[in-house]
N, C-alpha and C positions, 0 to 999 in steps of 0.2 A: 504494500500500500504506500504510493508515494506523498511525500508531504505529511506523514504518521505525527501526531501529538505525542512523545512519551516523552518518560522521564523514570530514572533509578537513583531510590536513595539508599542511602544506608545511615541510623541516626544510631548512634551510640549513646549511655548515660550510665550512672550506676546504676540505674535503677531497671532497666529495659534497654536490650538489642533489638533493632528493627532496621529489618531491609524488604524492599519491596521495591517493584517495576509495573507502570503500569501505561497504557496503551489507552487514551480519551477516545479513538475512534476502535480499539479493538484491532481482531488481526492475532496473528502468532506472538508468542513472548520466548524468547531463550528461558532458560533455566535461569537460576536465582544463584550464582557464581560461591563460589564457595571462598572463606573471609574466616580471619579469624576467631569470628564469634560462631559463625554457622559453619561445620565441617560435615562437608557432605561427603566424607569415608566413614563417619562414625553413625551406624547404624542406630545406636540407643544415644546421639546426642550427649545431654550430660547425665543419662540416665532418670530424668523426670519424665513422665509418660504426658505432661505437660507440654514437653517441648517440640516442636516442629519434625515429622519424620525428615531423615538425610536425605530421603530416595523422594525428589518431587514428582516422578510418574505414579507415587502410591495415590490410591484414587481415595478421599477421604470426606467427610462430612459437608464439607463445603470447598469442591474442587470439583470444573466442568469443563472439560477443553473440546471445543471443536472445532472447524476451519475461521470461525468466525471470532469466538472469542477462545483465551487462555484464562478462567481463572482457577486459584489455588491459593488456599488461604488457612492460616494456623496461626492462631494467638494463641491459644490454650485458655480460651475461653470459649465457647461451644457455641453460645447463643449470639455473641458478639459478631463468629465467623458468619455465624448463620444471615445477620441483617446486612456482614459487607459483601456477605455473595449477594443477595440481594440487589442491593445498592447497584454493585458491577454490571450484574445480569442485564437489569433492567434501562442502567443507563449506556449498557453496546462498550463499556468498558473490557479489557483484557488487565485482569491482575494479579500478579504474582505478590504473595504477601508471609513473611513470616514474622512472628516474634518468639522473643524469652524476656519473661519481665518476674518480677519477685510476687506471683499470683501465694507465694507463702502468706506475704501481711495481707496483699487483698487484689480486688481486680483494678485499684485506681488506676497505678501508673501504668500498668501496661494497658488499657484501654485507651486514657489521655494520650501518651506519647503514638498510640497507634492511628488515631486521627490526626495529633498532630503531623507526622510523616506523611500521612494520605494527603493533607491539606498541602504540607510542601510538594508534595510530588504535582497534584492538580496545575498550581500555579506553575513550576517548570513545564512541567508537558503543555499547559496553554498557552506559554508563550508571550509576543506584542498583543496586548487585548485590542486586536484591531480587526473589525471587517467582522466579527463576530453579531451572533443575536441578540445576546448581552443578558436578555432576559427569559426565563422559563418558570410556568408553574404547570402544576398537575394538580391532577386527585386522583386518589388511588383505594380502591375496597376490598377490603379481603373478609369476606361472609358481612358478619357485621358490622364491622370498625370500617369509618370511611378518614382519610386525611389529605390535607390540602399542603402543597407545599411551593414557595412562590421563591425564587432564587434569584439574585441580582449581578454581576459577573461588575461589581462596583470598585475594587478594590477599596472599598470603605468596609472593613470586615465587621460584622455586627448579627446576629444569632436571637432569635425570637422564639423560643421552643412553649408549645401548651400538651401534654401527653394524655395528662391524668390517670398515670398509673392507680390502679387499687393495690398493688402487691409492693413489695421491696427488693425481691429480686425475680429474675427469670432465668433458670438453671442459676449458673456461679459467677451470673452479671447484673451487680446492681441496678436496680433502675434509674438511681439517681445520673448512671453514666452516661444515658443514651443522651442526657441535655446535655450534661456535661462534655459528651465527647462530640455532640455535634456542635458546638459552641467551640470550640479546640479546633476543629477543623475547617470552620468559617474565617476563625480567627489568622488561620496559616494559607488556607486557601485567597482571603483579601475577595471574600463577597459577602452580599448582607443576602440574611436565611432566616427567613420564617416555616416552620414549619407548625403545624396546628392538625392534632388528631378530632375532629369533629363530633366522631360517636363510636362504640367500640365497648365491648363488656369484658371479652376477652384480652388479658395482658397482649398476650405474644401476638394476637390481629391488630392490636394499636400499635404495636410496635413496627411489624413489619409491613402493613400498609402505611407507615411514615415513611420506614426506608424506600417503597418502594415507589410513592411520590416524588419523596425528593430524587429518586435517579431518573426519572422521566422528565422533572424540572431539570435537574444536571442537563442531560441529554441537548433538550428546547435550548438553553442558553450557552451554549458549548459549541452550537451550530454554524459552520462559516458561510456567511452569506454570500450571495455569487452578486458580483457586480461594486460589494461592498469592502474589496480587497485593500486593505489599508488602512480605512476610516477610523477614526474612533469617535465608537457609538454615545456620544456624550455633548452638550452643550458646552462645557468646559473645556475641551478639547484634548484633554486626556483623562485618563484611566489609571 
């Protein structure tokens, strides 16, 4: 695919290793290069069953490759991977994604830093914000939960989250994370995000018709417009 959106980070801290590659319009991805945090000869990693398999052809909870997209994705958190397959899926993304974070004290840091990496990677692979749509919203239903999510490609980063969890966590991911980690990755990404769950009884359908909103909002504002090669889409005159 010529003229491809990507970008590969790799964000180090004490706290969480994370590297991840990922592809705005999708398409094939390489392998996820082997680093001295992630040794892809060592079958059991550091021996946490937490940690990212070595072998990324293993086909796992939230990993789906075909001509059109690459994802593969391991935080070691279950429900977390579950909403960025999501997200990916549905916004025509290709993502390679691993982490090791200290899920010993809890799922903070490594949820936070794995949106913030998502968010650095978005704004690499997007590039000059020129010539773009700028703007995307959806709505998205899944049975009963319906949600709306309105994306603004402003580089004024700012995060409007309504969920209304009734529960505190979902598997071994707090629900407090999902604002939290979508406000993290607004903030790295440099767009304003409203996202708003409208109605929904069930946790994990408010959940994942958010995600799956906002990658269709992604998607709408992510789109390069033909004729609009260069512009930027702003009264101000930059982005």
């Amino acid at each position: 695919m010529s003229n491809r959106r990507a970008a590969y980070i790799l964000r180090n801290t004490n706290e969480t290793k994370i590297q991840l590659s990922l592809s705005l319009d999708g398409g094939p991805l390489e392998l996820l290069p082997k680093t001295a945090e992630f040794d892809n000869s060592d079958p059991d990693c550091d021996g946490d069953d937490r940690d990212p398999p070595a072998n990324q052809d293993t086909k796992t909870h939230a990993s789906q490759i075909s001509n059109l997209q690459h994802i593969w994705i391991w935080t070691g958190i279950g429900f977390l991977d579950h909403m960025l397959h999501a997200w990916a899926k549905h916004a025509g993304w290709s993502l390679r994604l691993r982490s090791k974070g200290d899920l010993t004290i809890d799922d903070h840091h490594t949820t936070e830093d794995t949106f913030l990496a998502l968010g650095t990677a978005f704004t690499t692979a997007l590039g000059p914000r020129t010539g773009l749509a700028r703007f995307g919203h959806a709505y998205a239903p899944l049975d009963e939960a319906l949600s709306r999510a309105v994306l603004d490609i402003s580089s004024r980063p700012f995060f409007v989250g309504d969920f209304g969890f009734q529960g505190p966590m979902m598997g071994t991911l707090n629900t407090q994370m999902i604002h939290h980690g979508l406000g993290s990755w607004a903030q790295n990404a440099g767009v304003t995000l409203h996202v708003d769950v409208l109605k929904g009884e069930n946790d994990h359908h408010r959940a994942e018709s958010a995600f799956k909103a906002l990658a269709v909002a992604c998607k709408g504002a992510c789109q390069r417009v033909a004729g609009r090669e260069g512009e930027v889409v702003s009264t101000k005159g930059v982005l």
